[in-house]
Every structure is written in C-alpha cells, then in structure tokens.
N, C-alpha and C positions, 0 to 999 in steps of 0.2 A: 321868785322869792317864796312864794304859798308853796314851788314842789320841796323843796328844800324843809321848809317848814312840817311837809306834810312826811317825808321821810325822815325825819329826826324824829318825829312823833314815833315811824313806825317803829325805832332803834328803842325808844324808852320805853314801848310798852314789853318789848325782848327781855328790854334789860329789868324790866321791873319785876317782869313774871321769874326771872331768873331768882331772884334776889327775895323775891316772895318764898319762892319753895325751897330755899334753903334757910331762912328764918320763918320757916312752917310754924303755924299755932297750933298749939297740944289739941287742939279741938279735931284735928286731921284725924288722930289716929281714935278720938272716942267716939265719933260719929261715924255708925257701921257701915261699911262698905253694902250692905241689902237693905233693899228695903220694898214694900210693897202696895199695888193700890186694889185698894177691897171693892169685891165684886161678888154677883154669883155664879158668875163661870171665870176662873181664875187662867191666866197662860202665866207659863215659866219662861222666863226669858235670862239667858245664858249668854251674857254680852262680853265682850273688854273695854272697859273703859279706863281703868290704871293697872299698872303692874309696880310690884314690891323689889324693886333689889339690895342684897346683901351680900357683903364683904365676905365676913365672919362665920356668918350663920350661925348667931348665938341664939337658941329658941328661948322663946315666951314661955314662962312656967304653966299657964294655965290655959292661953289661945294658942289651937293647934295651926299647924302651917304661917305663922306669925312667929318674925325674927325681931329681936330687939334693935338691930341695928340695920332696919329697915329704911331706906329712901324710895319714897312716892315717883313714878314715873309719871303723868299725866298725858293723854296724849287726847286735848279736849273735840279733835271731829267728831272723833267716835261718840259723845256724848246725844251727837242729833241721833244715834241710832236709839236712845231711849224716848226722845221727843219723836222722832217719828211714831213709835209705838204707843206713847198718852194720846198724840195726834189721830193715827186711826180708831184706837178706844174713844177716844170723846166725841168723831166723829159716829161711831157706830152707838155709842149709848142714847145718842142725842137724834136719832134716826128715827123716827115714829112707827118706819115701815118693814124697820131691818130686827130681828129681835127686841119685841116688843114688850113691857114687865121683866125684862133680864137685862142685868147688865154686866161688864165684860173688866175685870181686873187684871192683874199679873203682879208674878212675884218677879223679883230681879236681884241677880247672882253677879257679881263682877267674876269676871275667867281671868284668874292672875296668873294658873297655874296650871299645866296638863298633871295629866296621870291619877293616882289615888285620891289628888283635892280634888278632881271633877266630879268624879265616879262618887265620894260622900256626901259632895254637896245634892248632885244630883237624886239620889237615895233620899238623903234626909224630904227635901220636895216632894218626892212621889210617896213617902209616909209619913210626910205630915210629923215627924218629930225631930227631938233637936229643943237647945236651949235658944236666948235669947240671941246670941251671936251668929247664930246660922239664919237662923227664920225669925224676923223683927215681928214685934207688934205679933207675935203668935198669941194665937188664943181658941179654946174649943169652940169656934161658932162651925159649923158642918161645911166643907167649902170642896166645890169641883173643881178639879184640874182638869184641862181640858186637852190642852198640846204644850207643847217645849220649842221654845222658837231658840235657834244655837248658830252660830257662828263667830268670828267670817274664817277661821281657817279648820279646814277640812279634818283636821286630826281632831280639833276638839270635838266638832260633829259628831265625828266618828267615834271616840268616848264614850260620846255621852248615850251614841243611840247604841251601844253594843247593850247598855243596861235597859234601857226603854225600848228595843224591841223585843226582851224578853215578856213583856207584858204588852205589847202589838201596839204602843202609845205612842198616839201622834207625833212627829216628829217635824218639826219646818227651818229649812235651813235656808240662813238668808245671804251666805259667800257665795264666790263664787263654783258655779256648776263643775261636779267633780262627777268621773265616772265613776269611782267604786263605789260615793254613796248612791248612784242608781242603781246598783245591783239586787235586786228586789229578795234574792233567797238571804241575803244578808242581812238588809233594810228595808223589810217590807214594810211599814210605816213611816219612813221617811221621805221628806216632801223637798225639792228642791225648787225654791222662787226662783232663781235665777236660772237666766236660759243659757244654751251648749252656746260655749264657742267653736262653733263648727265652721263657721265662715271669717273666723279671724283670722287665718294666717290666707284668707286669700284676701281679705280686705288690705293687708297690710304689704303684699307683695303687689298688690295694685298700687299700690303708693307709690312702692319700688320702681313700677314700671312708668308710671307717672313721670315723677320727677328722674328718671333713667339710673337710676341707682343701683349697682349691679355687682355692689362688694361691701359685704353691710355684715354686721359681728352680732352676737344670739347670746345672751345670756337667760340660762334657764333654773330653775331648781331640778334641782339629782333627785326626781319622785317618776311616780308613773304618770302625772301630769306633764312635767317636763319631756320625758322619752315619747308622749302620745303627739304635742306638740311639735316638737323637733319632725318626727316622721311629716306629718301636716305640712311645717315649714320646707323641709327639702323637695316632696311634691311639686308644691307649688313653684319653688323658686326654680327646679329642675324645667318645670312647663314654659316659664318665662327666661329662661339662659342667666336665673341669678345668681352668685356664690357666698357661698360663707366664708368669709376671710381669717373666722373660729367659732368655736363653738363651746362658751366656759357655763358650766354646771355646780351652781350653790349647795351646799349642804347642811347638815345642823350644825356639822363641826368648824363650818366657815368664820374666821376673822378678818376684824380689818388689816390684821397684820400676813396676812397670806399674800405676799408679794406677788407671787408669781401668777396670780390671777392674771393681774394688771401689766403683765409682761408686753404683751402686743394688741394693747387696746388702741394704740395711736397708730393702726395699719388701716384703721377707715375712719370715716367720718360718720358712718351711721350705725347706731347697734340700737338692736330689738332685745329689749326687755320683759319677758314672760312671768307669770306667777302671781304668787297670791301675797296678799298685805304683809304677813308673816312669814315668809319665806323669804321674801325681798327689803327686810327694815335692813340687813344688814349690809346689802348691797349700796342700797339706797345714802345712808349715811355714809358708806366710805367714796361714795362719785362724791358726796358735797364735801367730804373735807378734800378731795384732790383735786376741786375746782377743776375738772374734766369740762372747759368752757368749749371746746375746739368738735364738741361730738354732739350729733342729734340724736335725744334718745326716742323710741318709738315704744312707745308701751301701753298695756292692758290694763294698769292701774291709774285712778288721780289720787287716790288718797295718799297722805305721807309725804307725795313731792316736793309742797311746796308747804312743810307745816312750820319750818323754820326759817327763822330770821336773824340774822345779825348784822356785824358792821362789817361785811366784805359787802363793795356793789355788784359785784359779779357774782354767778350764781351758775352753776353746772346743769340746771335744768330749764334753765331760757333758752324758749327757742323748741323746746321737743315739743313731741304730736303725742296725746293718746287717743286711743280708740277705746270708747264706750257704747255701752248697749244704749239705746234708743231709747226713752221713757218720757213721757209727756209730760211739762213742767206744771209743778201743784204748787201755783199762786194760792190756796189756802192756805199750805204749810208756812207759808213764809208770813201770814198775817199772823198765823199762830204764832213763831218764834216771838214774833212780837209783844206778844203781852206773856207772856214767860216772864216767869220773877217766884221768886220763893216765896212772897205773900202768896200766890195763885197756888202753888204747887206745895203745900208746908211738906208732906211724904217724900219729896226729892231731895235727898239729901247730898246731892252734887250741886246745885242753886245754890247752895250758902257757900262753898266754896269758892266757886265760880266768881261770885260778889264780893267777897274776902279778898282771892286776886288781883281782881280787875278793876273793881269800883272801891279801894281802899274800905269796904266796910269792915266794922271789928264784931267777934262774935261776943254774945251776953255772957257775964260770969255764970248763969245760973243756969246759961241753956244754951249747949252750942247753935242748936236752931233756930236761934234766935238773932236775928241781925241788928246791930246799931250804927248809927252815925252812916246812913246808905245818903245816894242820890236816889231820889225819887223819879228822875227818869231814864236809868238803866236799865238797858235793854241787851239782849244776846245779838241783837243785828248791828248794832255799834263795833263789833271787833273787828279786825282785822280779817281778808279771810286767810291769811295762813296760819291762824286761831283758830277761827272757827267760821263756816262758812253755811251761811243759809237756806241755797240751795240744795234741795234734795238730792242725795249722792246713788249710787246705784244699789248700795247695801241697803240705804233708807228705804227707799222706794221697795226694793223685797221685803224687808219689815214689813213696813204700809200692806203692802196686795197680802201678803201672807197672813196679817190677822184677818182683814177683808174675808182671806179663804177661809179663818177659822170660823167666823160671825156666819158668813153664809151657809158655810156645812152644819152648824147647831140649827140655823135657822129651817134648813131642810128639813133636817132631825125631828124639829119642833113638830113642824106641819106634819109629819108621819106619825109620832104620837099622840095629836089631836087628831086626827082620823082613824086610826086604832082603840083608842080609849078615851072620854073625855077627860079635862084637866077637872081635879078635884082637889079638895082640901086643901088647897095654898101650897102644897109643897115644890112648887115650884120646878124646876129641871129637873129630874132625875136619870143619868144615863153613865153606860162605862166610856170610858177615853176611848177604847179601841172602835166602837162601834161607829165614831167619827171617819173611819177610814175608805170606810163604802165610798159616803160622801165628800169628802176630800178631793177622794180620784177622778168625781163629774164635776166639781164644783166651778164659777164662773167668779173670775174675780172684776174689781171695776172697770179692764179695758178689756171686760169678757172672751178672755183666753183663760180656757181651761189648763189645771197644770200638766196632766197628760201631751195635749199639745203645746206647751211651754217649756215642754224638757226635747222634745221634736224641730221644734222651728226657732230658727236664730235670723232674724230679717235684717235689721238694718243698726248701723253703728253709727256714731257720733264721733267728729274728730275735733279733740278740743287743743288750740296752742296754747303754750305755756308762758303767760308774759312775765316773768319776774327779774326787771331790770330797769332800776335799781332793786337788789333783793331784797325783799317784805313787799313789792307790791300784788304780787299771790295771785294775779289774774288767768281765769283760762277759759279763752275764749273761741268757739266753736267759727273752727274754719272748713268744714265740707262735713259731707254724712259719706256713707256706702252702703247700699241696698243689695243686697244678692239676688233676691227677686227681680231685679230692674231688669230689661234688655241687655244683652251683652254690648261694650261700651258705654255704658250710661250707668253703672254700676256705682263709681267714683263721679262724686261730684265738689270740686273745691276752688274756695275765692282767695286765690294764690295772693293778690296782692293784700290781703292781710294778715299773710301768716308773717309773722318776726321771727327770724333764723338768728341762732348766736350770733354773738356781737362781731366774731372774726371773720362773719361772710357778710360779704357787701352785697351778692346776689347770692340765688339758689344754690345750695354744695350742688357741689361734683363728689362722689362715692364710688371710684371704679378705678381696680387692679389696675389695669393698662388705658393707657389715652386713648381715646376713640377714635377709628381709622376713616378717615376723610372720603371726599366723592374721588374713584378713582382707584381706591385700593379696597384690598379686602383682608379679614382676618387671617392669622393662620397660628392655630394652637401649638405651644409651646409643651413639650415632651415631661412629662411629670406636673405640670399644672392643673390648676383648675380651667374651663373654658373661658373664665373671664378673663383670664391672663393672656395675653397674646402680643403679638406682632405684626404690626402694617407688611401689607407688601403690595407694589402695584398689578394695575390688573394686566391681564397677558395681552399682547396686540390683540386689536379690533375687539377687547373687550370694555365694557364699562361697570360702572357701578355708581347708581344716581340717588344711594343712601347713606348713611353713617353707618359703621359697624354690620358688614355685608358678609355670609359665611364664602359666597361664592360671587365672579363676578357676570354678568350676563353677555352675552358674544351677541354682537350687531348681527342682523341679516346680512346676505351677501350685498347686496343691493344699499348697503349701511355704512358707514365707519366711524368710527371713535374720536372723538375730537383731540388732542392736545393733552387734557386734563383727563381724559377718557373717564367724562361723568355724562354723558351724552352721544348719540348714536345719530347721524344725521345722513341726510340721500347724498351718496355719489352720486355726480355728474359726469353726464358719458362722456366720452375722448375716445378719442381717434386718430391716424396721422394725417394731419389735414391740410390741404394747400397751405390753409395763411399761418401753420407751424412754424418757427423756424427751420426745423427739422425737413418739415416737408419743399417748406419753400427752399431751400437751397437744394433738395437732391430732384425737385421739377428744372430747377435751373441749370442745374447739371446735364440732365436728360434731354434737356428740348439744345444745349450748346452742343451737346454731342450729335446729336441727333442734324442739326444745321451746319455741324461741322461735315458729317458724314455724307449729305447733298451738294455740299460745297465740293467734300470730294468725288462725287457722283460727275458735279460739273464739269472739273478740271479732267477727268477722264472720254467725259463726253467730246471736250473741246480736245482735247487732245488723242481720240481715238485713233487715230492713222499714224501715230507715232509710232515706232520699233518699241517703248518699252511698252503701252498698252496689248499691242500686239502679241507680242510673244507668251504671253501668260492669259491666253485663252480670255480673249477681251470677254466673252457673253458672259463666261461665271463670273466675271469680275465685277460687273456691273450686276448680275445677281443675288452676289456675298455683299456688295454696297448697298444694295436695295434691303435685303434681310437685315443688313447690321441697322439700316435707319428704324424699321421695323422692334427689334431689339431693345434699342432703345425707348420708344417711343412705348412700350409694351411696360416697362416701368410706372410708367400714369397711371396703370388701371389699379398700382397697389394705395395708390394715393386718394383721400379724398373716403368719406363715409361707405362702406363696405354694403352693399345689396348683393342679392346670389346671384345675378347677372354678372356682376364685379368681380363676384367670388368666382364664378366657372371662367371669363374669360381672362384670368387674370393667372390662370395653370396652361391652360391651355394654347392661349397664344406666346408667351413663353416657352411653352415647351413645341411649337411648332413653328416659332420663329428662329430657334438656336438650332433645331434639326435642320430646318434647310439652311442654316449657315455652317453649320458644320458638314453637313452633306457637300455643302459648294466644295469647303476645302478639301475633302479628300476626293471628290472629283477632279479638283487642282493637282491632288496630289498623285494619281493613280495614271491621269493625264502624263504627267511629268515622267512615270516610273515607266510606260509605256512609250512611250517616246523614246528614251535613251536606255533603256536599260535591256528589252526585250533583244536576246544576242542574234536570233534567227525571225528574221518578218516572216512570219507563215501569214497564212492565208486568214485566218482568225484575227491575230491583230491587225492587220492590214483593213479586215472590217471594221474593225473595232473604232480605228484612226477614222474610218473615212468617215463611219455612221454615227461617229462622236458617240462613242456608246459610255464612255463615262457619265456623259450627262445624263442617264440615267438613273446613276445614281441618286438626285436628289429625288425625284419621285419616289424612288422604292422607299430608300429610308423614311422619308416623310409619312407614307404611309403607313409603315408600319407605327411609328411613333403615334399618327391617328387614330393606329387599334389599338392601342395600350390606353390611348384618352380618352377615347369611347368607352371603352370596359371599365374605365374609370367612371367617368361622367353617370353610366348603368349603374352601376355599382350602389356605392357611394361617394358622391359627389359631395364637391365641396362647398357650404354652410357659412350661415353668419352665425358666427361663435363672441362671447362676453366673456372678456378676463378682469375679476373683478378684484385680482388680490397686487397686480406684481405695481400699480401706480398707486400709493394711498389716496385714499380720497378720490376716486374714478372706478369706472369703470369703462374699460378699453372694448371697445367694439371692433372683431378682427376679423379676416378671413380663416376659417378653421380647414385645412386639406380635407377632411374626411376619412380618405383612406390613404393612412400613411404607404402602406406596401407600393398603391400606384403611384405616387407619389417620389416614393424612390426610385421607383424602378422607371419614371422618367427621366428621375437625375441618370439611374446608375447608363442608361439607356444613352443619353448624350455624355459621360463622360467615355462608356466605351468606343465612341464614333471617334472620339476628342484621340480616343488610343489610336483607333488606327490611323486617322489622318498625320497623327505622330510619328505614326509607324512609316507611310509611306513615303512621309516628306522626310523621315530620318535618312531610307534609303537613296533618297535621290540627293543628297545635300551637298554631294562632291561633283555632282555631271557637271562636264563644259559645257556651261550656257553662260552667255553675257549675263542675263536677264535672270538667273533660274531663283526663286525666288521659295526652294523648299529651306531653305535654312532660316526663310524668318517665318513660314508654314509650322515647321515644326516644333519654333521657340515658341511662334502662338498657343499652339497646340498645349504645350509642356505647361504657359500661364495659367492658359482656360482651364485644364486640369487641377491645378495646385488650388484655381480660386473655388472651386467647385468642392475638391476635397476640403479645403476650411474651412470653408460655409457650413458643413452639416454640423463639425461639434461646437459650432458658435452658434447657429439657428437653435439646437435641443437645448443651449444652458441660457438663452435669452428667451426674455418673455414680452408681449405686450408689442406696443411701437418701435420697441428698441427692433425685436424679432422682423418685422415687415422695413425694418428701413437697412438691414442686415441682407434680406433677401434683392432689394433696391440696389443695394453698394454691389452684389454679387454678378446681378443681371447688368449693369453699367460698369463694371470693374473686367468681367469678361469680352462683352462686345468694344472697350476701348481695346483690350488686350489684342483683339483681331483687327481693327480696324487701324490702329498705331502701328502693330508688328507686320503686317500684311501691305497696307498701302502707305506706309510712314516714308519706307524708303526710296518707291513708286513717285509721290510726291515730290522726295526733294529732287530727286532727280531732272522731275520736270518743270519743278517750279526755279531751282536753284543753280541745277549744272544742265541745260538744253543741249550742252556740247555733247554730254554722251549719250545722250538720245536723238543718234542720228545713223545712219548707214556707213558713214564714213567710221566714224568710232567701234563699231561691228565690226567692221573689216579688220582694221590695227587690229 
C-alpha cells in the first residue's frame, strides 16, 4: 500500500510542477534572471540554469534578446551548480587559514543563449558596465574580477574564452574535458577541472568483454569529440573482437522527427551513448518518448536521464550503466543543501521560485522576493531526485575544486606580495586577472592534484545503475568502479547481483550478431560481414575445442584423440592383434587345426609309407613339404600376440624360409617328374642325376639363397616395432613395421618366382602316363599360391592397423592350405577312401 502511496505522490508532484509553469506568476519574468554575492575578489560564473522558448519571436521593445512570447524551460539539477559554488565560497570565506581579511563573491549570468548574447554579456562583466538588467544591484564600489568559471558545454566555453583570452583572464571550465579547449596557443588562460576521458572507451569495452557483449550500437555527436571518440572506440573493440552493429552521429540539425536515425536500433541490445549534456537533450528525450525498454544504454552522462517523470511505469533508461569520474563524496555539501532557504540566501533569486513551485508559497504584492504563506520546514532534500538531487554531481564537484583553485592561487598571489612589499593603507588586494595564471598552472586543489596533472591522468570511473521502475523513482546506484592503474584483470570490478537489467531480461542480455559456437566447433567468418558475424562448424577429426567462440580448433597429440563431442582430447590405449581378440582367437584356431590337420597327414603317410601311391611321388620330399607346410602354418603365431623385435625379425624371416623350402620341395617334385619321363635320351648326366637324387638339391640351394636376401635384410634395415595411431580411433595399434620394403618384396617377388617355375615344370609334366603322377594338382597348387600372393600386396598397401597383419595371417594360412589340400588332398582320399587302387594289382590293370 505505502509503495503505491509513495508513487502517486511521485505523479502529483509532475503533475503539479507542470501545471505550476504554465499558470506561471508574473513575478517570473520581473525577477532578473542575475544576480550577485559581494565580495572583494569577485568570479563570473556562466551557468545554464533555464532556457527561453519562442514560437513567434515577437521581441521586447526595450529588453534585448527578450521575446514576448517567451516560455520558461527549467531544468532544476543544474541549479546545485550554483549551490555548489556559494558552497565552496562559504567554505573558503569562513577558512581562517585560506585567504585571510578577503573575501570571495561572484556574479552570476544565466547562458540561455550562444553567439552575440554570450560575447555581451561577457563584455558587459569584464567592464563593469551595463544597466540594471545585465549586472543587478550594480553600484560604483571598486571590485576585482578575478576568473570566469563557464560551462558545461564546450561551444559556450569556447565563446566566451575567445573574448577573455584577449585579455590573458582566467578562465575555468567546469564540462566536460574537451581537447580543443586545451589547445594552449588558442586558450592559453583556460583551465579545464574536468579530467580527459582517456580510459573511457576502454573502461566501457571491458564491460563489453565482461558481460561477452560483442554487437553493441554507438551513438555519438557529429563534432571533433565524437570523431576522437569513435577512433578510441574501434581501437579498443578491434583488440577485444567487438562490433559495431552501427554507428549514428547527432547533429545541431537533429530532430525528434528524423526517422531514420532509429531505423536499426533494434539490431542489438546494447548501444553506447557518447557526449556532452547539450548535445545529447535531443537524443535523450526521443529514447523516452519511444519507450526503447528492450536496450541497455551505456553512457558518459547521468545528468538529464532520469529528470522526468510521468504516468508511464516503464521507462527507456531502467536498467542502463553510466560511467562516471571518480570524486570523493562531500557529506558537507549535503548538510549545506540542508539549510538552503531564501530567508538564508535573500541574493538567490531562484529560491523564491523554487518555493513558489514546490512548497505552494505565494509571492508578496510589493516584493517578489518576498515569500508568503511558506512551510517552515522546507527544505531542497525533500524532492524527488529526478528534481533535484543532493548529491554532488560531477560538474558540481568541478565547480567546487575550481573555485578552491581560484582561492588558492590568490592566496599564493597574496604571500608573494607580502614578501615583496608590506601590505599598507588598507587597500586591500590589488592585482590584474591574468597574473593569476602563473599560479593557476601549480596550483593544488583539496584532493591535491594539480590541474596540469589533472588534464594528464584519468584513474578511475564509477559505474552507477539506473533504477527507475516504476518511473520517478530516479535511483542510481553504484554497481562496480574501473581503475586503469589496477593490474591487468583487476581493472573492472562489479557486484552483478545488483545491477537491475530492463524489465524484458530475466537474466543478463545476450548482445551478439551470431550465437555463440559450443565446445566442439569453431567460428568461421561470413564473406562481407563484420567478424562478429559468423558460423559454427565442427571441428576437423581428432580435433577439439574446449571454449565457446574458438577462431581455430586444437588437434590432439598423436598419442591423443577427441572424444565424441570433440571438446576433449583423452590417452589412446594400445591394441594390438591379440590372442584373446576375436580376430585373433579364431585365425590361432585356424592355424594350430591346420596345422594338426597337416601331422595327421604326416601320420597317415607314415603309416602308409610302403604303399604304391606314397611311393611313387618321392616319399622323402613328401614328408619334407608335410613337415614345411606344418612349419608354415605354425609360423603364423609369431604375427599374433604384443609385437617385440624378436617377433618382428622372426616373424619375416621364418615365413620367408618356411615357404622357400616348401616351395623348393615342389619343384624338386616337379623337376623329379619332368626328368623322369620326359628326358628322350638317358645320357649319362641324367642317369646321375636319378641316381644321386640330384633334385633334392634343390632345396638347399634355394633356401640359401633366400637366407642371403634375409640377412642383407636383417643388416640392413630390419624390421621395428612400429605405432599406428590414426587407422583405429581411440587406439593406438602396436604393429610390426618391415623396415625395408625393397627386402621385403623381393622375398615375396623371390617365392613367387619359385611358385613360377614349379608351375612351369608341373605344367610340363601334367600329361605323362603315371598312375600316381600328381603334377596336375603340383601345378593348380602352384597357379593358387601365386594368385594369393599376387592379391595380397594391393590389399596389404590399402589396409592399415590389425586389419593389415591378419590379412598377411589369411595369406600365409590360405597358401600353405592351397599346398597341402591340392597336393595331398587327393593322396588322402585315395588312402583313406578307395585302398582298392592303391595296390599293385590296380597298377597293373
């Protein structure tokens, strides 16, 4: 109930001030807009505190720059920049230590107007002439000017000091820091209190990076501050990968009716607003009337935000962040507002106003500064603050140090002309304006920074949020600082869970062109965009990426691979072809049945040795090529099981000098055969040949030789345990590497030549009348072992891993069946199946 209560109160005090200023009392326009407080060293002070508008522009017959159809702007913040300045005068008069028998006045000029009203009024002040409507309460008493305090926007400055550096007079500006009035051949008596925003657009793109905001819109004024700016801004957001999603620049000639401003303000969620009080009112009032609820504004200004109120609850600047200069909070000043009242101050002739709107008083018939029918305890810290707000604002505070620097620098002044001359005859101060300028430029103000180094160093910023919601409650309340001097990292410091974001985020915005690309993939820029714009894509095999928003993605070690999600890179585990394989375990079982097949037939030949059909086909080789083929087989094993260079060497080598001397058998069989029945004349040569069984030499020979090619091998480069980490994911295959392919080959090409000719000579014999003659299944042998030999190589080169070594297994087991099925297959059945025709008698027939 109370907030309800306490927000209709804020509606009526809107509605009342509304309705005040347009049933305005005549007393408005006869109480002067100047007025001044007497002193013996006098400052000029150049403020805004109301502006005149006019329809018609029908002039006043006798008051210059005065329209008859004049309505009163008010805009009451501004008003603390006059309180801040009685505030440090009264501090410094009342100082026992700080100019001592002098005290410190000012005159005060409302700036309704740039151009020729500046430059007169200004004149009229520094000569001291003029009637009663320019300079109040004038009178001949002898009075020093001392300095001209002007602001807050830079053109007026600049006005006024083009006339007052012709005469080298002091000048103090209390806006914000502009670089052409530090130009010193232009303004060399011009003092700026306020310090550079030098580290503002990086404080602000730390935000950026902060909360990951990386598409964020810049509204600037079209001056040389906006263009210096903007540069600043791209810097930075270039260093941090941020984009401007636009870039809209204010002008003088801006309205609120300039559409196309507002064309694509709703492409982001965050825009940075830049500029000076004056530059941005126009701005300013068309976000509030188009209720822009949906954007966080980020801005260099708090004045103006939040100075209205009405009966909408929503409010376009709930929820923004501004960054402010740093300045230590003056709990005096706010005692002083306190007893503020037009009894105290009768020379202020905004107070009677003030109390006319706010506290229903009526002015006297006979004296507009004269109040009736008031509350006796109204006070300025009663209102509202998007009225007026008690805290010292950042222009105030420039005030404040800037008279400080003017009292200081007299007071220097001072001490150098009692040291020089004694003080006499009561005349009190005697000195020109410009001679103030020495001392100006050393001078130390109350947080003893000199202004030389105060146009130098920009330290730390204040970020205050903007609570107004329901709108009129006006609060802005400091939610992090940024320090440039800090450490890197530690620069940005903020208590997130206080900041209040517009009403349409339920958590922190998101501000970014393109969605953020997940663990797993990476960006990839889109052709005419900015780089904030882009495109997920996954990352390549065996790569990862264990970030958000990654330009590249990272490739695992070898030793490494990528999980699934490929956001993670984890150890392969070795493998192998290993007995307890599947793989493995059936081609062991393959090899050990062949292998006990092949002894079986070893038996059946033993036992049946004396038979005509063992007989006749050279029983020894027989039992030799049995003996080899179990060998053969058995030779297979070595490629099974965890790979060591013992495993590696005899796992070529017995291989390759098991299949020679079983290929040796057969064309010893074969050569047997082809000497036997083919030779037409028995000379005396084959006749040895038969008796000295000189075929059977053949295996030796061959064999040896095939020992020198595996030696020169083994010398050589021999064969290695080699790691194949890419052809199984997630492993790594531990294999026997050959070494030297050449030897390697040329043991195959080596036993497939032998494989030719025992082809060759079983081919020739395949027709001789023999019962028994067994070159026609010699030579089909022959023709298999070849084909499997030749297929194996371009299946071995396009296979990799376990597959490759169980390919070499099928080869060596797919050939020695080929010899030992085609060769004794038939031998077998014969003895096992038909005994009838292995016998003497069936010879005979």
């Amino acid at each position: 109930m109370f907030s309800w209560i306490f927000i209709f109160w804020f509606l009526q005090i809107n509605k009342f001030v509304s309705a005040a200023i347009y049933n305005i009392s005549s007393c408005y326009y006869k109480i002067s807009e100047e007025f001044h407080r007497e002193g013996d060293v006098v400052i000029g002070a150049f403020l805004p505190l109301h502006t005149f508008h006019t329809g018609k522009k029908k002039p006043h017959l006798t008051i210059p720059y005065y329209y008859l159809d004049n309505k009163i702007q008010y805009n009451f913040k501004n008003y603390q920049y006059i309180l801040a300045l009685q505030f440090a005068i009264e501090e410094i008069n009342g100082n026992p230590n700080l100019l001592p028998n002098i005290s410190l006045g000012f005159d005060f000029y409302n700036v309704r107007f740039t151009g020729k009203y500046i430059l007169d009024i200004t004149f009229n002040w520094l000569t001291a002439l003029g009637d009663g409507n320019h300079i109040p309460n004038y009178n001949c008493k002898k009075r020093n000017f001392t300095a001209a305090l002007t602001g807050t926007s830079w053109i007026t400055s600049a006005q006024i000091g083009t006339l007052l550096q012709l005469f080298k007079f002091p000048q103090i500006t209390f806006g914000p820091y502009d670089l052409l009035l530090s130009d010193r051949g232009q303004y060399p008596s011009l003092y700026q209190m306020a310090p550079k925003d030098t580290s503002l657009s990086l404080a602000i793109v730390s935000l950026m990076v902060h909360f990951r905001w990386s598409w964020v819109g810049l509204i600037l004024p079209d001056d040389h501050k906006g263009n210096k700016i903007l540069s600043d801004f791209r810097e930075e957001m270039e260093r941090k990968d941020i984009c401007l999603a636009f870039v809209k620049m204010t002008s003088d000639a801006w309205t609120s009716y300039f559409y196309k401003f507002w064309e694509n303000i709703d492409e982001t969620n965050v825009t940075i607003i830049y500029g000076d009080i004056d530059s941005l009112e126009g701005v300013i009032r068309n976000i509030e009337q188009r209720l822009l609820t949906w954007n966080i504004w980020i801005m260099n200004i708090e004045h103006h935000v939040i100075d209205r109120a009405d009966y909408f609850m929503l409010d376009s600047f709930h929820g923004s962040l501004i960054f402010k200069h740093h300045y230590r909070e003056n709990f005096e000043f706010t005692k002083f507002i306190q007893r503020v009242n037009p009894n105290n101050y009768p020379e202020d002739i905004y107070l009677p106003k003030l109390w006319y709107l706010f506290f229903k008083c009526s002015f006297a018939n006979i004296n507009c500064h004269v109040l009736e029918n008031c509350q006796t305890n109204a006070s300025l810290d009663v209102f509202p603050r998007h009225i007026f707000d008690v805290a010292m604002n950042a222009e105030s505070t420039s005030i404040y140090n800037g008279v400080y620097a003017v009292a200081h620098s007299l007071h220097e002044m001072r001490l150098q002309q009692l040291q020089m001359q004694p003080y006499e005859n009561g005349k009190g101060m005697v000195f020109f304006p410009w001679q103030l300028n020495t001392f100006l430029k050393h001078i130390e103000v109350t947080d003893k920074k000199s202004l030389d180094w105060r146009q130098k160093i920009d330290t730390e910023y204040d970020i205050l949020n903007i609570w107004n919601l329901p709108k009129g409650l006006g609060l802005k309340v400091k939610i992090g600082s940024f320090s440039a001097n800090a450490p890197q990292g530690q620069q940005l410091s903020l208590s997130e869970q206080m900041i209040q974001w517009p009403a349409i985020f339920s958590e922190i915005p998101q501000s970014v062109c393109s969605e953020s690309c997940g663990l797993g993939f990476r960006k990839v820029t889109m052709e005419g965009k900015a780089i904030c714009c882009y495109k997920c894509t996954p990352c390549a095999v065996n790569e990862i990426s264990n970030e958000t928003d990654v330009d590249q993605c990272v490739k695992c070690p070898e030793s490494h691979y990528a999980n699934t999600e490929k956001s993670n890179c984890f150890q392969k585990s070795v493998s192998f072809l290993a007995y307890e394989d599947p793989l493995g375990t059936v081609l062991v079982s393959i090899a050990l049945c062949l292998s006990t097949l092949t002894v079986f037939v070893i038996g059946i030949f033993v036992k049946h040795r004396e038979t005509p059909i063992v007989k006749a086909n050279n029983r020894a080789l027989s039992y030799i090529l049995l003996i080899t083929l179990t060998f053969c087989f058995l030779c297979s094993l070595n490629f099974i099981g965890k790979p060591t260079t013992a495993a590696c060497i005899l796992q070529q080598t017995t291989f390759a000098v098991a299949f020679t001397v079983a290929l040796a058998t057969v064309l010893a069989k074969a050569i047997t055969v082809v000497l036997a029945f083919k030779v037409s004349f028995p000379g005396r040569m084959v006749r040895w040949l038969m008796i000295s069984r000189g075929p059977n030499y053949i295996i030796p020979i061959c064999t040896l030789i095939q020992l020198f090619i595996c030696g020169i091998w083994m010398a050589t480069y021999p064969p290695f345990i080699d790691q194949d980490a890419h052809t199984e994911y997630g492993h790594i295959i531990i294999l026997c590497n050959k070494g030297s392919a050449v030897a390697f080959h040329s043991v195959l090409g080596y036993l497939c030549f032998m494989a030719l000719g025992s082809y060759a000579m079983a081919f020739l014999s395949r027709n001789l009348p023999d019962t028994f003659n067994e070159s026609k299944f010699l030579s089909f042998s022959m023709l298999v072992f070849f084909c499997v030999w030749i297929t194996f190589l371009p299946v071995y080169h396009s296979t990799k891993g376990k597959v490759m070594v169980a390919m070499e297994i099928f080869s060596i087991l797919a050939s020695s069946t080929a010899l030992l099925a085609f060769i004794f297959g038939p031998k077998c059945y014969i003895i096992l199946l038909r005994p009838d025709k292995n016998s003497l008698n069936h010879i005979r027939k």
